[in-house]
C-alpha positions as CSV (number, residue, x, y, z in Angstrom):
1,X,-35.4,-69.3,-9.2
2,X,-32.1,-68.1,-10.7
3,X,-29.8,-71.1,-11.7
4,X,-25.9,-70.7,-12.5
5,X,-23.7,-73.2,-13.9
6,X,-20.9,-74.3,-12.1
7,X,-17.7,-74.8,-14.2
8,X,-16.1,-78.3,-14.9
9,X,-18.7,-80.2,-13.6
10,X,-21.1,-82.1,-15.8
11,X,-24.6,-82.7,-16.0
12,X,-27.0,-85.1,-18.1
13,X,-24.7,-86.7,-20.8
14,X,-21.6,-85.5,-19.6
15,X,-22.0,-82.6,-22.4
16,X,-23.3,-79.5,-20.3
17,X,-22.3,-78.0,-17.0
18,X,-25.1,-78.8,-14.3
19,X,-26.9,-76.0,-12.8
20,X,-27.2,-74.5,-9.1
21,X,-30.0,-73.2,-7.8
22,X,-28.8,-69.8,-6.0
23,X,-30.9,-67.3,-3.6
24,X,-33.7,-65.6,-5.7
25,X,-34.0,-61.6,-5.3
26,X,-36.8,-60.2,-3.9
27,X,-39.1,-59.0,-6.6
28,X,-37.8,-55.7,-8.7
29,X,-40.8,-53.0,-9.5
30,X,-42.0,-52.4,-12.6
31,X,-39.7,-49.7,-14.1
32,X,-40.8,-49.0,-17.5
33,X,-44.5,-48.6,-18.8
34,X,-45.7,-47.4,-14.9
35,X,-47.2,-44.0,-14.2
36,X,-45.7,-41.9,-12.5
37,X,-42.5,-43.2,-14.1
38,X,-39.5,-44.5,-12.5
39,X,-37.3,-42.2,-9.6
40,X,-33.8,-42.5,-9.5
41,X,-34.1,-44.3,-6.2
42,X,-36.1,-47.4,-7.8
43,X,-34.3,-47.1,-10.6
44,X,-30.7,-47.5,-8.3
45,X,-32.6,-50.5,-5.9
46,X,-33.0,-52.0,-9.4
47,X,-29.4,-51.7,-9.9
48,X,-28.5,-52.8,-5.9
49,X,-30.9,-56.0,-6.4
50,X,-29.1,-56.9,-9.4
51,X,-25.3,-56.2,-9.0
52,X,-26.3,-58.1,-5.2
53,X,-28.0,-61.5,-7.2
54,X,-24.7,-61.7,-9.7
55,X,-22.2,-60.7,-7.1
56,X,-23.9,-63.3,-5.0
57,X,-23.2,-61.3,-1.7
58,X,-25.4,-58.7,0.2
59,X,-23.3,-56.6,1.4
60,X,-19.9,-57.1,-0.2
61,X,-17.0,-58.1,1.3
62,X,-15.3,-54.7,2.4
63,X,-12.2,-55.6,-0.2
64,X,-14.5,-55.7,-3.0
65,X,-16.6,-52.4,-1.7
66,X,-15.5,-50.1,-4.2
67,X,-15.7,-52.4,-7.4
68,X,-19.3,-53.1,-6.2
69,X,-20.6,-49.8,-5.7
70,X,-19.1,-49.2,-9.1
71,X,-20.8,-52.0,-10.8
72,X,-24.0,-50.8,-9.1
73,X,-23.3,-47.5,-10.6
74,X,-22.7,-48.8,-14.2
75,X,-26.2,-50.8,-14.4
76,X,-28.1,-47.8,-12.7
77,X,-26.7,-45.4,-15.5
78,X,-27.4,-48.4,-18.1
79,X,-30.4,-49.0,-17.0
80,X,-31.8,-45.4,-16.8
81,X,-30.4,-45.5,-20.7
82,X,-32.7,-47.9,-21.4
83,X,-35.7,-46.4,-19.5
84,X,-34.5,-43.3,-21.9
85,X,-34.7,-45.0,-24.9
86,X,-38.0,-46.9,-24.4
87,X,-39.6,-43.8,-23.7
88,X,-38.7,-42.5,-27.2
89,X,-40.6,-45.7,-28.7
90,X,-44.6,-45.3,-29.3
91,X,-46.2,-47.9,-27.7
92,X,-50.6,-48.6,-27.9
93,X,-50.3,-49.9,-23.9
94,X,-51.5,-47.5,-21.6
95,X,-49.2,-47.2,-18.6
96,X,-50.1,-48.8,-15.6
97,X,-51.0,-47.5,-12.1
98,X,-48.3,-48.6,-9.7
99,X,-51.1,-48.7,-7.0
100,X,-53.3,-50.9,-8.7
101,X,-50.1,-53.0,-10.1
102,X,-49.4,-52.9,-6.1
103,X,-52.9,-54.1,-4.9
104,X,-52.5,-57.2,-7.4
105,X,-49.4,-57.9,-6.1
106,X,-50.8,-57.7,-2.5
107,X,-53.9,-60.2,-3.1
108,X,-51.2,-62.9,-5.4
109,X,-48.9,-63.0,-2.0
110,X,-52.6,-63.3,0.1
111,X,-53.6,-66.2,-2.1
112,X,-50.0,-68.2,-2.2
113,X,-49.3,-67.5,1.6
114,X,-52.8,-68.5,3.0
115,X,-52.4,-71.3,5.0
């Protein structure tokens, strides 16, 4: 679970802030490495799911609309940079089959939710 710190107050010792636990996003795919390779639609729910977790509000207040879909914006392009870049590296991993990688996933969330 993601963990923030909260400012002036302290934790063990007095020396470092102690931390909150805070709502954890719902898993992000796979973006780099996968075949076929990332759409700009999972590459901008990346984006969403992260600008959502920091902003710590799903949706936005309508007052701070615009500066969130700009901030959503800003770590889609950054993040389809990266994507870029990575792609330009030479790597001896195959990529991996999003429907296999999705099976796994299926079969963990069987095992941990079995009652």
């Amino acid at each position: 679970m993601a963990a923030r710190r909260v400012a002036g107050s302290p934790g063990r010792g007095g020396r470092e802030p102690r931390l909150l636990r805070s709502h954890q996003v719902p898993n992000v795919c796979q973006l780099h490495g996968v075949e076929p390779p990332a759409t700009a639609g999972e590459v901008h729910a990346a984006a969403l799911q992260h600008v959502r977790e920091v902003a710590q509000a799903t949706p936005p207040p309508a007052r701070n609309a615009e500066a969130f879909d700009r901030a959503v914006l800003a770590v889609a392009a950054a993040t389809q940079d990266l994507l870029d870049l990575l792609d330009l590296l030479v790597t001896s991993a195959p990529p991996k089959d999003r429907e296999v990688e999705a099976g796994r996933a299926r079969e963990r969330s069987a095992r941990r939710f079995a009652s």
